[in-house]
C-alpha positions as YAML, in Angstrom:
chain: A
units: angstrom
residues:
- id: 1
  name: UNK
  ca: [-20.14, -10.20, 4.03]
- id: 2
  name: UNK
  ca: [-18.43, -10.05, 0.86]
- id: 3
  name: UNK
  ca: [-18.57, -5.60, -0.59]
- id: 4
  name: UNK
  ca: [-21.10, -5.65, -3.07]
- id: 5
  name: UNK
  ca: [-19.91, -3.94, -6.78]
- id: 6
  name: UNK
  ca: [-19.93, -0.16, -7.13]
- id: 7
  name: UNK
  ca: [-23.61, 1.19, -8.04]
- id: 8
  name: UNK
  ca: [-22.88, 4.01, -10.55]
- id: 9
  name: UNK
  ca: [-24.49, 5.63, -12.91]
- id: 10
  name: UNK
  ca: [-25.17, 8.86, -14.72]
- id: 11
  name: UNK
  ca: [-27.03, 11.62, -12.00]
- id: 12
  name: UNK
  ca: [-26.02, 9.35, -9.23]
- id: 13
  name: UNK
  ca: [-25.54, 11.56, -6.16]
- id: 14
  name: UNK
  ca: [-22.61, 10.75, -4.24]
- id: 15
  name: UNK
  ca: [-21.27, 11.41, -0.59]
- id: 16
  name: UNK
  ca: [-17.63, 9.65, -1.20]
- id: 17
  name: UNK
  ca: [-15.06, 9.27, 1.83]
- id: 18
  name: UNK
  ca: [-11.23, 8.72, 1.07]
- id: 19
  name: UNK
  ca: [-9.00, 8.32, 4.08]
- id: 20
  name: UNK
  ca: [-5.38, 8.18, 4.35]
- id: 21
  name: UNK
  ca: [-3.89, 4.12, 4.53]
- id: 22
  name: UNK
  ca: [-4.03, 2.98, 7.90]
- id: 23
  name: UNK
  ca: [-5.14, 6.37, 9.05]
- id: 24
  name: UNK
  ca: [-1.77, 8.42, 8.11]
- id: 25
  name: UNK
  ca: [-2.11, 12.21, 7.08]
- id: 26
  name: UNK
  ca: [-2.68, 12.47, 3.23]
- id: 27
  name: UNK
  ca: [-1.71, 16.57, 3.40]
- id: 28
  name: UNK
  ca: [1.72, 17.59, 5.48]
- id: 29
  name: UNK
  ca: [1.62, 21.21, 4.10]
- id: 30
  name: UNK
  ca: [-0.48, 24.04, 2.36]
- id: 31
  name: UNK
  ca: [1.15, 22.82, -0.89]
- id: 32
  name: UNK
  ca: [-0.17, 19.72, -0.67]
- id: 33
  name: UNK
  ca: [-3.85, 20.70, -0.01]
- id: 34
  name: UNK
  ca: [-3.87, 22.75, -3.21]
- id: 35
  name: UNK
  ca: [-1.97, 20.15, -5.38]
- id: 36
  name: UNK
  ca: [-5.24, 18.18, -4.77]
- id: 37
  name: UNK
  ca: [-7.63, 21.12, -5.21]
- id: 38
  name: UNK
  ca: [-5.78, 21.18, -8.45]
- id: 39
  name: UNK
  ca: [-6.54, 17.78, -9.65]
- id: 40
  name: UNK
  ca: [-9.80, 17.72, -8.22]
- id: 41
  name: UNK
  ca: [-10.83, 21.08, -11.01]
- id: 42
  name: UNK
  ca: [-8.83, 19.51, -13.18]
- id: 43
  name: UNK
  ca: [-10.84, 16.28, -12.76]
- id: 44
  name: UNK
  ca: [-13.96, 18.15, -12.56]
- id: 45
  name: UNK
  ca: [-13.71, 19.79, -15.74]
- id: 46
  name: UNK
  ca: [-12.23, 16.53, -17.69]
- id: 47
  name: UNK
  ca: [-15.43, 14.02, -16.33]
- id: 48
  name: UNK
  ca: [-18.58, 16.66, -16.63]
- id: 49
  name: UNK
  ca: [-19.91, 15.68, -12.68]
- id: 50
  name: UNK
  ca: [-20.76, 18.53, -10.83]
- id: 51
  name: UNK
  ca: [-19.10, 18.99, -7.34]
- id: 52
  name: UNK
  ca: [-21.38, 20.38, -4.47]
- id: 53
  name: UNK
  ca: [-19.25, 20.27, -1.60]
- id: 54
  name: UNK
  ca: [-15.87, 19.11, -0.47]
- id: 55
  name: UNK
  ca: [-13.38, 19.66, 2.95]
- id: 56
  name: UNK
  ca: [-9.60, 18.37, 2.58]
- id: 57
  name: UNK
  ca: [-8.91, 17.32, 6.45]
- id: 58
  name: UNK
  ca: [-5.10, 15.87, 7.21]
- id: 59
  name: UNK
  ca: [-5.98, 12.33, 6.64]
- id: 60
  name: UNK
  ca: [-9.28, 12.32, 4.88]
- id: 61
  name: UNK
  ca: [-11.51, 13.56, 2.27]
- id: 62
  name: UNK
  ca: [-15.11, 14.09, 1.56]
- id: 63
  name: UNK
  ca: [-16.65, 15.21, -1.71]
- id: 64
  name: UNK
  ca: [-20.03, 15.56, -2.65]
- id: 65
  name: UNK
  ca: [-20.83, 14.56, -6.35]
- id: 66
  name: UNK
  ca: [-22.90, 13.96, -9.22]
- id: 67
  name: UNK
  ca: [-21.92, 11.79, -12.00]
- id: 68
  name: UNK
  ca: [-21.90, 12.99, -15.61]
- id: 69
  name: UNK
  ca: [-21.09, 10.75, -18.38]
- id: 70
  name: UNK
  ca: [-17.53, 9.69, -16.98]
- id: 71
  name: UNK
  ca: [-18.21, 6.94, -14.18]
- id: 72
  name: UNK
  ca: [-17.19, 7.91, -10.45]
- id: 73
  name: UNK
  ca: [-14.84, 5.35, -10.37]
- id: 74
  name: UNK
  ca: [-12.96, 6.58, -13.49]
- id: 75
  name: UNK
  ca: [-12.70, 10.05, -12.33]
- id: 76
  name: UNK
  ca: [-11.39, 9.10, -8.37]
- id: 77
  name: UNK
  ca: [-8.72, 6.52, -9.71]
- id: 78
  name: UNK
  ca: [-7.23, 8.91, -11.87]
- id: 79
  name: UNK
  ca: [-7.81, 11.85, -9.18]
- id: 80
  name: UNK
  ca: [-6.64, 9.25, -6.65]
- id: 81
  name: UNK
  ca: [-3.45, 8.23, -8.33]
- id: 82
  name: UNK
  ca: [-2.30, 11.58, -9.66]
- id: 83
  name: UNK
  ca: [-2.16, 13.19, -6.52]
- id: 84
  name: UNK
  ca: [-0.83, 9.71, -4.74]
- id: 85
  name: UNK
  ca: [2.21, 9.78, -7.14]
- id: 86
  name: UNK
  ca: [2.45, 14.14, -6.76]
- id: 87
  name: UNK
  ca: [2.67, 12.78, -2.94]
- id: 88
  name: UNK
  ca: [5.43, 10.07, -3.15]
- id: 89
  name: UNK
  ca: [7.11, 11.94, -5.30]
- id: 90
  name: UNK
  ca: [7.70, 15.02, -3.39]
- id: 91
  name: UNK
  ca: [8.09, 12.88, 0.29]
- id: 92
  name: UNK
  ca: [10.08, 9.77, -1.39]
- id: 93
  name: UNK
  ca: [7.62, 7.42, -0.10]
- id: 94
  name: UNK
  ca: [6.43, 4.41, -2.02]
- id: 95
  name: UNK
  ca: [2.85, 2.21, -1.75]
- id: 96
  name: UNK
  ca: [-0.58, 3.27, -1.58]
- id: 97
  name: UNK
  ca: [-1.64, 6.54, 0.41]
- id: 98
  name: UNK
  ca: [-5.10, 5.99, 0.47]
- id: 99
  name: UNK
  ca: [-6.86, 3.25, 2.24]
- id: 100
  name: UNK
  ca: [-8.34, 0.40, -0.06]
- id: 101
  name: UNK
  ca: [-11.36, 1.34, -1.37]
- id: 102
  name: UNK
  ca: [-13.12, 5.00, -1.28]
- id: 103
  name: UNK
  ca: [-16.75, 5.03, 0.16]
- id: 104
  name: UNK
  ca: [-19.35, 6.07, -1.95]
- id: 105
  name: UNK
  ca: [-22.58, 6.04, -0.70]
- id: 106
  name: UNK
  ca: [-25.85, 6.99, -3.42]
- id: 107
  name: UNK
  ca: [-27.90, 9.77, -0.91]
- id: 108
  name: UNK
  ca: [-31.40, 10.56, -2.09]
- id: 109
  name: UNK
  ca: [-30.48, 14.12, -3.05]
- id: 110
  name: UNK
  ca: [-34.38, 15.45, -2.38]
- id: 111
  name: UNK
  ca: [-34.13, 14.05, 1.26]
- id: 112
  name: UNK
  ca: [-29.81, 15.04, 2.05]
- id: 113
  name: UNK
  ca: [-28.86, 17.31, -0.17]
- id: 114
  name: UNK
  ca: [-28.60, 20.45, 2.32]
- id: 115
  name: UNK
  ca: [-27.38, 18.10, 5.16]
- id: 116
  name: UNK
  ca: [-24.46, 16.76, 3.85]
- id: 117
  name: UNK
  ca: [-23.44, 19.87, 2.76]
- id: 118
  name: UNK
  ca: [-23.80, 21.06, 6.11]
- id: 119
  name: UNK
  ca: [-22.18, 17.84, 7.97]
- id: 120
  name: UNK
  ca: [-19.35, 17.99, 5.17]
- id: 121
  name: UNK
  ca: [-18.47, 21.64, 5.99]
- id: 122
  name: UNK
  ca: [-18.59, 21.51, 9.34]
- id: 123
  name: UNK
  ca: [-16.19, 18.80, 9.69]
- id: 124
  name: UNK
  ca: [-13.10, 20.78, 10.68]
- id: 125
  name: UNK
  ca: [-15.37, 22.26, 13.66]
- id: 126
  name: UNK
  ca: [-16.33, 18.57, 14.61]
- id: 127
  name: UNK
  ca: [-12.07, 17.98, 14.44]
- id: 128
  name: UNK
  ca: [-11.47, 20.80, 17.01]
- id: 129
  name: UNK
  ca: [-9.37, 22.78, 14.69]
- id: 130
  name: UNK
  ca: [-11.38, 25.68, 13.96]
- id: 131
  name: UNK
  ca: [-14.41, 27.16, 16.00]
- id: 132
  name: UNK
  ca: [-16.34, 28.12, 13.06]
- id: 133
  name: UNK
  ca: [-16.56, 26.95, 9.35]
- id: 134
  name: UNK
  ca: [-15.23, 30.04, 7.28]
- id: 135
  name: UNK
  ca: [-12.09, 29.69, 9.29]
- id: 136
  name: UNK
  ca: [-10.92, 26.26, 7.83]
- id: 137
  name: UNK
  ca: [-9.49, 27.18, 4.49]
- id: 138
  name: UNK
  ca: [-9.46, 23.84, 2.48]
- id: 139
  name: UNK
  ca: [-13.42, 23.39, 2.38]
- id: 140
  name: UNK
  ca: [-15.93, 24.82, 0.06]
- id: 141
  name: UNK
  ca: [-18.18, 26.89, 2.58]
- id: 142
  name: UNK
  ca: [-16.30, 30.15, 1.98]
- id: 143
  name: UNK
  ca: [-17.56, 29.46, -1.70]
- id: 144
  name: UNK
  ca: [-20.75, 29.62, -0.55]
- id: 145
  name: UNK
  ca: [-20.56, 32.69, 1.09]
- id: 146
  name: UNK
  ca: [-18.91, 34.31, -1.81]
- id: 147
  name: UNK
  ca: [-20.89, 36.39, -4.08]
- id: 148
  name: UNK
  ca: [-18.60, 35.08, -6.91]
- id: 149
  name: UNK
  ca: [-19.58, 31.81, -8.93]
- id: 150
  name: UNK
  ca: [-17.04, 29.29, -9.36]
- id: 151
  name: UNK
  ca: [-17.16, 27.30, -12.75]
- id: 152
  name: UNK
  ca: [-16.06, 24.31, -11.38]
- id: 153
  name: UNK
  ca: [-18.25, 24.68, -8.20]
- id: 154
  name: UNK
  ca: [-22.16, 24.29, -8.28]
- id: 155
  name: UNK
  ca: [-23.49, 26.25, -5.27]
- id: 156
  name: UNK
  ca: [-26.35, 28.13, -6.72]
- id: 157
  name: UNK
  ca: [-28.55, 24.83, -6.83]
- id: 158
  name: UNK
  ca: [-28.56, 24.24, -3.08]
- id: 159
  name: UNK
  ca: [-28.64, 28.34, -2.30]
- id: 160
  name: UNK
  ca: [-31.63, 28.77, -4.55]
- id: 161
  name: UNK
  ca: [-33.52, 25.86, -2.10]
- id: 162
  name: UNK
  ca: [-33.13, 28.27, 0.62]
- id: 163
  name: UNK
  ca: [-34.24, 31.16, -1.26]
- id: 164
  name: UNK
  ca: [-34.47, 32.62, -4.83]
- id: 165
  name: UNK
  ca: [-33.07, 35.77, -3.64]
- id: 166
  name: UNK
  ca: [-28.96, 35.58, -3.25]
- id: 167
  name: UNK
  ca: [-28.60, 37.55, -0.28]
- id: 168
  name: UNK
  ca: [-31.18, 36.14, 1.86]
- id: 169
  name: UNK
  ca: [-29.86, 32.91, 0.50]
- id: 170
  name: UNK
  ca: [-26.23, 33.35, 1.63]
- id: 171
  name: UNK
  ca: [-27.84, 34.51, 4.96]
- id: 172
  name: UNK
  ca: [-30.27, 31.28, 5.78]
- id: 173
  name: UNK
  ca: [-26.92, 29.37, 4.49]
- id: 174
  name: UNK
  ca: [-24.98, 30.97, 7.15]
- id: 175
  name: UNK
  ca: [-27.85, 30.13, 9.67]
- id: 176
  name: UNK
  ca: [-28.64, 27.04, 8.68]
- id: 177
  name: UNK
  ca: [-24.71, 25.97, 9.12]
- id: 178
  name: UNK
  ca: [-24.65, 27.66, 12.21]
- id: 179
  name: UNK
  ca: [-27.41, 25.90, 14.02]
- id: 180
  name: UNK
  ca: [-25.56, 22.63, 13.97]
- id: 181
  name: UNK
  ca: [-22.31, 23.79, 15.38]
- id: 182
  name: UNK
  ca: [-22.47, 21.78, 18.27]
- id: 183
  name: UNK
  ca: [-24.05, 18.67, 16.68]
- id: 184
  name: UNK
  ca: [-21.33, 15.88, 17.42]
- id: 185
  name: UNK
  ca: [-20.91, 12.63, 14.25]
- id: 186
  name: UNK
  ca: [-24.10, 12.01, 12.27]
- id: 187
  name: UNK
  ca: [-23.87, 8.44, 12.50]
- id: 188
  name: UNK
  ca: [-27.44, 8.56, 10.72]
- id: 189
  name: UNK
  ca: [-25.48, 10.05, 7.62]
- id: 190
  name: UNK
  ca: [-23.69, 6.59, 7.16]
- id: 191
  name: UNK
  ca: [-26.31, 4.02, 7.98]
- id: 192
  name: UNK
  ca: [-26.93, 2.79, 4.21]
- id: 193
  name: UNK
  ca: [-28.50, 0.18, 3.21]
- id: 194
  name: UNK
  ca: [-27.67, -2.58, 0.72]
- id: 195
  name: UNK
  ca: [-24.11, -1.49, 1.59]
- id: 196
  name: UNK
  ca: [-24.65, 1.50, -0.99]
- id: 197
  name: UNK
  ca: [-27.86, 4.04, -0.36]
- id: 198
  name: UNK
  ca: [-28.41, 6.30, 2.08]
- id: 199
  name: UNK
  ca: [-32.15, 7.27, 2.15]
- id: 200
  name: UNK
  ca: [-35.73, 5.48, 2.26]
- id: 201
  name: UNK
  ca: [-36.81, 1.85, 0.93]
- id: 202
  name: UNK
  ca: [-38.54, 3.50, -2.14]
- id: 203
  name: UNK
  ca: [-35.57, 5.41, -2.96]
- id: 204
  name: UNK
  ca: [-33.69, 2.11, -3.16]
- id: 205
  name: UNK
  ca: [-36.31, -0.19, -4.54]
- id: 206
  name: UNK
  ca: [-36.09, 2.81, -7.38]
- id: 207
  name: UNK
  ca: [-32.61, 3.12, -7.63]
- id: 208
  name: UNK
  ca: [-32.35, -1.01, -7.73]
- id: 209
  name: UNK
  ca: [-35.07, -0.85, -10.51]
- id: 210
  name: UNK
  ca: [-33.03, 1.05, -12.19]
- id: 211
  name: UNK
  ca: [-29.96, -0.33, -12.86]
- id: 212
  name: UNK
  ca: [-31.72, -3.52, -13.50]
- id: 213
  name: UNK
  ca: [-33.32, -1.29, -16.42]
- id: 214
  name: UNK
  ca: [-29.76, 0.02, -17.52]
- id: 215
  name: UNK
  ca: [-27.99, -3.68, -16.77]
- id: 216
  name: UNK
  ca: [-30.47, -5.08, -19.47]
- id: 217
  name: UNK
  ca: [-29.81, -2.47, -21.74]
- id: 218
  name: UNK
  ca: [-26.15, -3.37, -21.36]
- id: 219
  name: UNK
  ca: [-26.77, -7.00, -21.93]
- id: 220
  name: UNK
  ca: [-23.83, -8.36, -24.52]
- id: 221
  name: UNK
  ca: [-24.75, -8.76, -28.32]
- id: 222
  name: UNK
  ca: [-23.54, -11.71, -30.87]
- id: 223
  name: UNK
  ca: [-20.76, -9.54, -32.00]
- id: 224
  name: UNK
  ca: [-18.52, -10.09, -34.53]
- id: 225
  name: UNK
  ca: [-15.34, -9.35, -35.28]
- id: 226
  name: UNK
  ca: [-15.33, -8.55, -38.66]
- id: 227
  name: UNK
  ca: [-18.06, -6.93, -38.69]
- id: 228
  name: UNK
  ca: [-16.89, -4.69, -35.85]
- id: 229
  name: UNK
  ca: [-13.24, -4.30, -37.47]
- id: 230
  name: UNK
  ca: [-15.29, -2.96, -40.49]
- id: 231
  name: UNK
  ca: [-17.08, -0.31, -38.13]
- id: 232
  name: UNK
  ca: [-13.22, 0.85, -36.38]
- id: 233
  name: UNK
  ca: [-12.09, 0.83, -40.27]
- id: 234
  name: UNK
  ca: [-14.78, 3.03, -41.63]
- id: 235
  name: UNK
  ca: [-14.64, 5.46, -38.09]
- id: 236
  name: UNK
  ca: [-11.05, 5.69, -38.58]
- id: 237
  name: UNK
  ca: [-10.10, 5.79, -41.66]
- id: 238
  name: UNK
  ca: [-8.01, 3.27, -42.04]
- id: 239
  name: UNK
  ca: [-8.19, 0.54, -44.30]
- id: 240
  name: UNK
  ca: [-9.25, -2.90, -43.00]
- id: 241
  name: UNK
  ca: [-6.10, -4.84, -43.90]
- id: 242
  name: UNK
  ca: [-4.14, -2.24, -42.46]
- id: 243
  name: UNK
  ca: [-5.44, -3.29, -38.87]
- id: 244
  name: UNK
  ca: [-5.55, -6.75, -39.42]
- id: 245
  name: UNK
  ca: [-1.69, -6.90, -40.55]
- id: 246
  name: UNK
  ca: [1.11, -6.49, -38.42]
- id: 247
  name: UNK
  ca: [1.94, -3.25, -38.92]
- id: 248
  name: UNK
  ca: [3.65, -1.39, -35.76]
- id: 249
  name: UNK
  ca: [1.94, 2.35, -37.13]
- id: 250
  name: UNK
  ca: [-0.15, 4.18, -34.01]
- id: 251
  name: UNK
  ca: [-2.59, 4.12, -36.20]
- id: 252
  name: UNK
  ca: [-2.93, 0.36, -36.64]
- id: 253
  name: UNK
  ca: [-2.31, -0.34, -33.07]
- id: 254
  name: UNK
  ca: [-4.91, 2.52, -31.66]
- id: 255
  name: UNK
  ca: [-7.67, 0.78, -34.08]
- id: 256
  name: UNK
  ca: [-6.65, -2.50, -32.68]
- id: 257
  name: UNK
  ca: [-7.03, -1.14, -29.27]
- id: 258
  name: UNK
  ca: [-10.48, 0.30, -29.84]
- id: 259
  name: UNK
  ca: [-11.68, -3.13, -31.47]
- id: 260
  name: UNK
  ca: [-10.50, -5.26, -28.67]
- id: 261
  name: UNK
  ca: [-11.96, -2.61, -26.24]
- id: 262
  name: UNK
  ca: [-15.26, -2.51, -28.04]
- id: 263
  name: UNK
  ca: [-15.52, -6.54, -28.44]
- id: 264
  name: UNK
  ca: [-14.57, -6.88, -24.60]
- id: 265
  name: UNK
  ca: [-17.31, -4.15, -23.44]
- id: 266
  name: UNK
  ca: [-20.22, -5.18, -26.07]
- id: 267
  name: UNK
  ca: [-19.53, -8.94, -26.56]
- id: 268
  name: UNK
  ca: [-18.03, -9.63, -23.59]
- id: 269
  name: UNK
  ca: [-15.28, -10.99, -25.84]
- id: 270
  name: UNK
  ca: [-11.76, -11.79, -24.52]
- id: 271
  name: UNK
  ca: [-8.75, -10.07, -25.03]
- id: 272
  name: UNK
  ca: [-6.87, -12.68, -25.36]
- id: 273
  name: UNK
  ca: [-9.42, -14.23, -28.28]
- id: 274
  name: UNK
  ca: [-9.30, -10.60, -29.88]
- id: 275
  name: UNK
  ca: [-5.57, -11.04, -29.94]
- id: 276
  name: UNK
  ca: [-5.46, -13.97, -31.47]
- id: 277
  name: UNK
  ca: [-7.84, -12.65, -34.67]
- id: 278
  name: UNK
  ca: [-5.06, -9.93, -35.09]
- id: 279
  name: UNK
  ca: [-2.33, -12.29, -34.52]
- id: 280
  name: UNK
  ca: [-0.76, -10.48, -31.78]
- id: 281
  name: UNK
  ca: [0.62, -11.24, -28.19]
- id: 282
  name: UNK
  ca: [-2.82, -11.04, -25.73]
- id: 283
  name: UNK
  ca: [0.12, -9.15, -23.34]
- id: 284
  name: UNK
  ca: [0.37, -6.39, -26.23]
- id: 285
  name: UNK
  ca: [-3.40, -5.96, -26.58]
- id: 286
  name: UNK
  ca: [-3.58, -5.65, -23.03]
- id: 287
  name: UNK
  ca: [-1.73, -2.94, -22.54]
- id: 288
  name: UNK
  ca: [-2.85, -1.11, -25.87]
- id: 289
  name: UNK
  ca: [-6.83, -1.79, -23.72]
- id: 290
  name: UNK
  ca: [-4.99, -0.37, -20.84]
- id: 291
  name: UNK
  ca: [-3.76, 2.74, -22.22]
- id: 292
  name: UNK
  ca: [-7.19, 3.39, -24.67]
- id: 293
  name: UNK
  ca: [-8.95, 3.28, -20.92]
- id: 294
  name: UNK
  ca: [-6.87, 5.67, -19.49]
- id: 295
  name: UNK
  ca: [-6.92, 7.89, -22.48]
- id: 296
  name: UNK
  ca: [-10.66, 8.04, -22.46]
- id: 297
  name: UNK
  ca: [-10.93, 9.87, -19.43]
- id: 298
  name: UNK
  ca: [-9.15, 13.01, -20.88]
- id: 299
  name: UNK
  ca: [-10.09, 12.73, -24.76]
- id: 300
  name: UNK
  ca: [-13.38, 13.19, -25.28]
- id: 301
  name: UNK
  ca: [-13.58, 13.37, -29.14]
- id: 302
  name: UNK
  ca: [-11.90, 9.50, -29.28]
- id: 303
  name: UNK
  ca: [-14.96, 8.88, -26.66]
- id: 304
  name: UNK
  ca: [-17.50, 9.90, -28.82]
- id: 305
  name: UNK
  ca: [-16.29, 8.47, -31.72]
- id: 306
  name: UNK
  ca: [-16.41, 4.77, -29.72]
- id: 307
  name: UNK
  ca: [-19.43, 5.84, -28.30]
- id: 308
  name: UNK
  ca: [-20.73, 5.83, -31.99]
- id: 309
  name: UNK
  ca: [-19.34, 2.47, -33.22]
- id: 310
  name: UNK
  ca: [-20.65, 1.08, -29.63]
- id: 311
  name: UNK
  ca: [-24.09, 2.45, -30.78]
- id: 312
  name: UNK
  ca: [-24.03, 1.20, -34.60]
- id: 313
  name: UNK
  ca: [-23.01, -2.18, -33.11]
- id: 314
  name: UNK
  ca: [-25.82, -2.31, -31.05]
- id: 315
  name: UNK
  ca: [-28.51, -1.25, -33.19]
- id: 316
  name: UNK
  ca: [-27.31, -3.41, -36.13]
- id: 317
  name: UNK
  ca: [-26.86, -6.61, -33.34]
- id: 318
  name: UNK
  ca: [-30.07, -6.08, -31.70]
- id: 319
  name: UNK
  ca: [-31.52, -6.43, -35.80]
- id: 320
  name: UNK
  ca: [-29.40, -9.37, -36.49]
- id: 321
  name: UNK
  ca: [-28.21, -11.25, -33.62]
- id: 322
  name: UNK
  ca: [-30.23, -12.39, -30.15]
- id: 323
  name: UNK
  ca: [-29.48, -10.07, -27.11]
- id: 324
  name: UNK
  ca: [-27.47, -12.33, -24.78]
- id: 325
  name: UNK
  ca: [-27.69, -11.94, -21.27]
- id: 326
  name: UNK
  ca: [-24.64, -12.86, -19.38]
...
């Protein structure tokens, strides 16, 4: 059966999997563990999700999420790669470390939420490497024991289900964890449906509903190029003619990037047809699309500032031109 597309989306709740290629240890040393701690704060912080729960085994990951604004996908290829290229690097290795594809699997957070967190945690017990949680260093259930909040760690939403009070809190957390010391693999945990959601039909018949809702929304407009050029222009200060020449300035070529990104994403336009309006190589606009993407992730006030054109576009193309679904 061929995988079906990522389902993402802001709020999503995600229980996401990465294991080492072809089973091989992703971590040889304490170093390594923290160099991707590292990048996952740093990742945290850049994409606004909030991070519930994570353990850092030798040759796998799990990491329990919810999106912000920045897509999952976004945020684990750029964790993914940084700390695959930190990796080869430091062991002169080449390739990929990580097998294919991450898992992500949607939970219904009302029905999971303190479960995975539990099953997550207790992982390194499962493993046979420590006999109780709080002696594996590299999860985040000494975190939750902690009196101290960490910024880039939301624990007080799932303590404040057990109890409103913070000591008896971190006490039924300790409990709670406990009790399932001897439970073996939840295979119940990974038995999603629709190759994506773990919880109850409704939950997925709402979820599917959903991104229906949001894949309409998202339908392409009549866009042109002009008119969007004029948009970049005014947003950037630039004059028109100074993006539409051949000028070589950053400037020229960022604005460039940002229209061909914009007519791509809104009017499912080519790159190669957006290239030919500037009378560039489609090669060159690729790349400058390439590097805008990658860019996006960390700079947020060049996001917004899209984000606006995106939503003039659409407001003036929903006035003027018929929504085209594609």
């Amino acid at each position: 059966m061929a995988r079906k597309p990522r389902v993402e989306y802001q709020g999503a709740f995600y229980h996401v999997i990465a294991r080492g290629n072809q089973r091989q240890q992703v971590f040889r040393g304490e170093e390594d563990y923290q160099q991707y701690l590292n990048r996952l704060i740093s990742y945290q912080r850049r994409c606004l999700c909030s991070l519930y729960a994570y353990v850092l085994m030798p040759n796998h990951i799990h990491l329990l999420i919810e999106q912000g604004k920045t897509s999952l996908s976004k945020m684990m290829q750029g964790l993914q790669q940084s700390y695959t290229m930190y990796f080869n690097r430091k062991y002169s290795t080449t390739g990929h470390l990580f097998q294919g594809r991450y898992k992500s699997i949607i939970c219904d957070k009302d029905s999971y939420f303190l479960e995975l967190i539990r099953y997550i945690h207790l992982n390194p017990v499962r493993a046979g490497m420590v006999n109780l949680p709080g002696e594996y260093t590299w999860s985040s259930h000494r975190a939750y024991l902690s009196n101290k909040s960490l910024s880039w760690l939301e624990t007080d939403m799932p303590l404040a289900i057990l109890s409103k009070n913070r000591k008896a809190a971190l006490s039924a957390y300790q409990d709670f964890v406990h009790a399932a010391l001897r439970t073996g693999h939840r295979e119940d945990l990974y038995a999603v449906k629709e190759q994506h959601y773990l919880g109850e039909d409704l939950f997925v018949e709402r979820i599917e509903k959903r991104i229906d809702r949001e894949d309409r929304m998202e339908s392409f407009i009549d866009l042109k190029i002009d008119a969007l050029v004029a948009e970049v222009s005014k947003a950037f200060n630039l004059p028109v003619g100074r993006i539409m020449d051949c000028s070589r300035s950053r400037e020229a070529a960022l604005c460039r990037a940002v229209t061909s990104y914009i007519a791509k994403k809104i009017g499912g336009i080519p790159l190669i047809k957006s290239a030919g309006c500037f009378g560039r190589d489609p090669a060159s606009i690729s790349l400058g699309v390439k590097k805008l993407t990658e860019r996006l992730c960390d700079d947020r006030e060049l996001a917004a500032k899209i984000q606006r054109i995106v939503k003039t576009l659409r407001k003036e193309g929903r006035g003027k031109y018929p929504i085209i679904n594609v």
